[in-house]
C-alpha positions as CSV (number, residue, x, y, z in Angstrom):
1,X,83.8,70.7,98.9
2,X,84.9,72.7,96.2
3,X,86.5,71.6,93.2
4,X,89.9,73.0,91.3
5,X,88.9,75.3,89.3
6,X,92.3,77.0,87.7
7,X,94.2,75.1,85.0
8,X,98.4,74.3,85.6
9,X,100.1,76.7,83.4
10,X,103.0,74.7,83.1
11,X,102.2,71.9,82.5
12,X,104.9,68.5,82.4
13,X,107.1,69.1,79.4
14,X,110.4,68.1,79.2
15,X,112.0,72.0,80.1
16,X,109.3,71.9,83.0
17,X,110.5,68.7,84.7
18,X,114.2,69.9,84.2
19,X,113.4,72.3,86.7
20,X,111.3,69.9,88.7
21,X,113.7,67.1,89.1
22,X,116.4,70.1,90.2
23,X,114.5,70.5,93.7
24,X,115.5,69.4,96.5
25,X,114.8,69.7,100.3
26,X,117.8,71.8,100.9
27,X,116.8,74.2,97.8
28,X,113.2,74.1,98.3
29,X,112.4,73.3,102.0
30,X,115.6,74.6,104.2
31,X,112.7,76.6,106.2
32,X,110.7,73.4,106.8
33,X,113.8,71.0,107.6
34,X,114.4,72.0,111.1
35,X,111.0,70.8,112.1
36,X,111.4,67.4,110.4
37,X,112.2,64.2,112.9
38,X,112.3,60.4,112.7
39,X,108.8,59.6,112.7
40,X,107.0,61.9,111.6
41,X,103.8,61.3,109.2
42,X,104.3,63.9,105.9
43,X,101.9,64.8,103.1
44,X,103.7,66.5,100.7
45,X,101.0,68.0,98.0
46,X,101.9,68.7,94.3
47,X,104.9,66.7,95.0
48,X,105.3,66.5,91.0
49,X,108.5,64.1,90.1
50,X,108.7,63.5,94.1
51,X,112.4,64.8,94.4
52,X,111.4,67.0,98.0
53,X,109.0,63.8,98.7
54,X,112.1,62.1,98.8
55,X,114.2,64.2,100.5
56,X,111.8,64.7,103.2
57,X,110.8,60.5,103.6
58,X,114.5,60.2,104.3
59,X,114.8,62.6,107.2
60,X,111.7,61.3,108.7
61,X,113.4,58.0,108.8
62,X,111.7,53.9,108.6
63,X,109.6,55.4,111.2
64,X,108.1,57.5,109.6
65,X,106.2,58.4,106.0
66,X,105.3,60.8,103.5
67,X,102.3,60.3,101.4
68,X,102.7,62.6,98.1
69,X,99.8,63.5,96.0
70,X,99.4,65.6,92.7
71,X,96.3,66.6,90.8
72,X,98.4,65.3,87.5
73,X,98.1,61.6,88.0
74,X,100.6,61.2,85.3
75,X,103.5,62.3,86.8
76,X,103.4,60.1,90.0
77,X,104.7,57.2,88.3
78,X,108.0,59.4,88.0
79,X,107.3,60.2,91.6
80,X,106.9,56.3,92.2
81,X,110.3,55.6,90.6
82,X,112.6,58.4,92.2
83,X,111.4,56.6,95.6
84,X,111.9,53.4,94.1
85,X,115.8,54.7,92.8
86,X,116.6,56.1,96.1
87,X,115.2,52.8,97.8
88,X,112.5,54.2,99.9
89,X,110.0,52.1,101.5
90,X,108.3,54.6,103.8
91,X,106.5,56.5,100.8
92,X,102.7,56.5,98.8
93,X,101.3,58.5,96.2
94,X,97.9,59.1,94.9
95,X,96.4,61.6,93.2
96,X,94.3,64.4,94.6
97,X,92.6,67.9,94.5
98,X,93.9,69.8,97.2
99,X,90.8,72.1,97.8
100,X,89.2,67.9,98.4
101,X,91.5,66.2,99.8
102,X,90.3,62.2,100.3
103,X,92.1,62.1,103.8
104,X,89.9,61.9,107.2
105,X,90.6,64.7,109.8
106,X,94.1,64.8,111.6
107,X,96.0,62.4,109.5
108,X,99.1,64.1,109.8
109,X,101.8,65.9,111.6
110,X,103.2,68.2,108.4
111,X,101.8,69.2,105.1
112,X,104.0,70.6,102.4
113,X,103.5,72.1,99.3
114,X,105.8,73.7,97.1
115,X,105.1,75.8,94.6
116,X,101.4,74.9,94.6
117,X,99.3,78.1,96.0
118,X,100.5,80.1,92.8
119,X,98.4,77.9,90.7
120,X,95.1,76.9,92.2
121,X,91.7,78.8,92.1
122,X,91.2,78.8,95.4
123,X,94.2,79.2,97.8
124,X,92.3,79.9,100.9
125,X,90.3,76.7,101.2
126,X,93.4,74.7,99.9
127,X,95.2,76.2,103.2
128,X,92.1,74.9,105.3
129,X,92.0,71.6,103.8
130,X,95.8,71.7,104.5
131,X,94.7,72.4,107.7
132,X,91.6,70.1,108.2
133,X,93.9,67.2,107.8
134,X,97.4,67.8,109.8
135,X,96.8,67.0,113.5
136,X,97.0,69.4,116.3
137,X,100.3,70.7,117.3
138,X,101.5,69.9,113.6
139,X,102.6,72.2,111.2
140,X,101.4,73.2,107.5
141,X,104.4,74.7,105.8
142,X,104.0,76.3,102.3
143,X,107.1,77.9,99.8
144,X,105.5,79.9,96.0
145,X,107.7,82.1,94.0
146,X,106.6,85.7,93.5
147,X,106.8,86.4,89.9
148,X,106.4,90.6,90.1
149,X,109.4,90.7,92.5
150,X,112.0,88.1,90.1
151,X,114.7,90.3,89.5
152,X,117.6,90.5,86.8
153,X,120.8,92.3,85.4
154,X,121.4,93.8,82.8
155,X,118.0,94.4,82.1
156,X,115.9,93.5,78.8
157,X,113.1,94.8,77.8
158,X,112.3,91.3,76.1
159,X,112.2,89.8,79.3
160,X,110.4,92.7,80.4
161,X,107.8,91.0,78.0
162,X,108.1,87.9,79.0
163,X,107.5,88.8,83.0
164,X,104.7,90.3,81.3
165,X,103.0,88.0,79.4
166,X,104.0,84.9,82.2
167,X,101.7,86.9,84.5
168,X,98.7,87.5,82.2
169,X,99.1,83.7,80.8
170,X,98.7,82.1,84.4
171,X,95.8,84.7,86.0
172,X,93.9,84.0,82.7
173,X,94.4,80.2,83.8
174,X,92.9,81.1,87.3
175,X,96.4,81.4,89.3
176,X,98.0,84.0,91.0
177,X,102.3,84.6,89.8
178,X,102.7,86.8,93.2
179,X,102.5,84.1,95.1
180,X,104.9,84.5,97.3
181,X,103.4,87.5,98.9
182,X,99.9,86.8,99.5
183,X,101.0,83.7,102.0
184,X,100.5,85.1,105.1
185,X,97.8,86.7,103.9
186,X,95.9,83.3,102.2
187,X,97.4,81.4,106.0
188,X,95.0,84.2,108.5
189,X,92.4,84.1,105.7
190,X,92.4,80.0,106.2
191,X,91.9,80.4,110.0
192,X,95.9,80.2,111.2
193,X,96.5,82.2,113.9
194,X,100.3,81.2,114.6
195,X,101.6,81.9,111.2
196,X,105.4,82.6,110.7
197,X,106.6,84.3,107.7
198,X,110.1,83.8,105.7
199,X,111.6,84.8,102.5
200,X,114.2,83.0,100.4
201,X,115.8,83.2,97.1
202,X,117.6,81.0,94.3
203,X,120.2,83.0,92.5
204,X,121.4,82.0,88.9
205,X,124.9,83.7,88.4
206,X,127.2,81.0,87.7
207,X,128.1,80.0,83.7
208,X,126.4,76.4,83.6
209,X,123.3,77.9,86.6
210,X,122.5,80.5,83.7
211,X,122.9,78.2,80.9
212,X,120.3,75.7,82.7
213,X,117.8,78.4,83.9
214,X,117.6,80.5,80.6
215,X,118.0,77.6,78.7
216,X,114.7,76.0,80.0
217,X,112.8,79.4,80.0
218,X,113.7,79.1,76.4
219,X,112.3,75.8,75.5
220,X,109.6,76.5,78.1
221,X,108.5,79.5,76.0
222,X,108.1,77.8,72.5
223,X,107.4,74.0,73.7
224,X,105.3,73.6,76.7
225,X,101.5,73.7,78.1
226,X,102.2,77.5,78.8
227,X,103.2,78.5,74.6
228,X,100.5,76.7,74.1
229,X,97.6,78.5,76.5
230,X,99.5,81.4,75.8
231,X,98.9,81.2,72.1
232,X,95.6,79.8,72.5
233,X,94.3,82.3,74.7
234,X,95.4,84.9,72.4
235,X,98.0,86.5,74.7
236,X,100.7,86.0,72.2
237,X,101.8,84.7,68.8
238,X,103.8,82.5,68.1
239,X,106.5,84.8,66.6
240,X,106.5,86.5,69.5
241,X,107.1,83.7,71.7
242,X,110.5,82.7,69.6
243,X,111.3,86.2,70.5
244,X,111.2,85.5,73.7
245,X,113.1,82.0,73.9
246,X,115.8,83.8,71.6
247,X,116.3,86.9,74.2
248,X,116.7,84.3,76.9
249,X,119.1,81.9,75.2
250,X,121.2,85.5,74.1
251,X,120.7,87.2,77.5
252,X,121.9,83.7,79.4
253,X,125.5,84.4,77.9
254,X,126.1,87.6,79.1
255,X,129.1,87.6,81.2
256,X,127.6,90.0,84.1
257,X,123.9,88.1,83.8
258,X,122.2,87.7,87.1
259,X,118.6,86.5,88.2
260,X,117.0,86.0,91.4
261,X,113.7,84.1,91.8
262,X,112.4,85.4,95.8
263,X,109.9,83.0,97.4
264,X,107.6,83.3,100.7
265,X,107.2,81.1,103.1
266,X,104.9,80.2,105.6
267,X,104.8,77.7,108.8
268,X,101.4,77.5,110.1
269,X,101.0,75.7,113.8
270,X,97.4,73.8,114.1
């Protein structure tokens, strides 16, 4: 089976799990929701700091479970303790390669990942291991951004940059930014032949949602896994990363400032 082969642009800095810890089910997974009953059996991969884990253990109820895996062992213990916090006693974590995943045939009724296709080498055979392991008549149900279609007012041609250089930075790591896209595409190429397709969007407009959003891009830029590949890898220096964080924090006051971050979706039927 193969092996990952692309490296997590992001990585788990401080800025990045700001934006983590922000998802939710309803945020992240209103596609999937309607689908979700008592009972169920969930594996929710790259479930990161587990907030959508645990969103989506409590509408399967006691009688059911998720089981949330992430190829960053580190960060499950923060996965651990949000179940923990929300007093959860239907969930398990482990970590795991999702182009390998250590789980026999039909283990369960939905997989979920979130913002996970964008950044693994091989998206096709991730979607059939997805699909090796959810029983027939379940569903495998996958959400990634699409960098190339983010859109913003007024423009900037700094954050022209940054789009940019973001793009470069995580295909040089072995990932692919449009996402969002390429779904349904990546679903028929796994073997799916009942695939539906959605789009959805998160929209920053609001005084303190700017603040947040720029404000992490910012520290993002100059402070996490990504300044450092992107440096690194020779994609940018390091005064032009401060540029960057400094067009975002000045750009994130602006009165009119407006950003949209589209996402595909898919729900695959085994």
């Amino acid at each position: 089976m193969p092996k990952e082969t692309a490296v997590y642009t992001h990585g788990h800095h401080e800025s990045v799990l700001r934006s983590h810890t922000w998802r939710t089910a309803a945020n992240s997974a209103a596609y999937l929701i309607p689908h979700l009953h008592p009972g169920l059996c969930v594996l929710d991969v790259g479930c990161g700091p587990g907030t959508i884990t645990a969103d989506l253990a409590a509408l399967v109820g006691p009688e059911g479970h998720v089981t949330g895996v992430d190829a960053a062992s580190a960060i499950l213990d923060q996965a651990r303790a949000t179940a923990a916090e929300r007093g959860l006693t239907n969930t398990d974590f482990a970590p795991a390669d999702v182009h390998a995943l250590d789980f026999p045939d039909d283990s369960f009724d939905v997989v979920h990942a979130h913002q996970v296709l964008q950044h693994v080498g091989d998206p096709v055979t991730a979607l059939r291991e997805m699909r090796r392991v959810c029983r027939p008549g379940g569903i495998v149900a996958a959400r990634d951004s699409d960098y190339q279609a983010m859109t913003w007012y007024p423009e900037h041609p700094v954050l022209d940059g940054w789009l940019s250089l973001y793009r470069q930075v995580a295909r040089a790591n072995g990932g692919e930014p449009d996402a969002g896209r390429r779904l349904r595409s990546w679903a028929l190429g796994a073997g799916f032949t009942d695939v539906t397709s959605s789009a959805a969007t998160w929209c920053y407009a609001t005084e303190d949602e700017l603040s947040w959003w720029t404000g992490l891009w910012a520290d993002r830029t100059v402070a996490s896994s990504y300044a450092v590949r992107a440096t690194e890898s020779g994609h940018a220096t390091e005064e032009q990363l401060k540029e960057i964080s400094a067009a975002w924090r000045e750009w994130g006051t602006r009165e009119d400032a407006w950003f949209m971050v589209p996402h595909g979706e898919i729900l695959c039927r085994v």
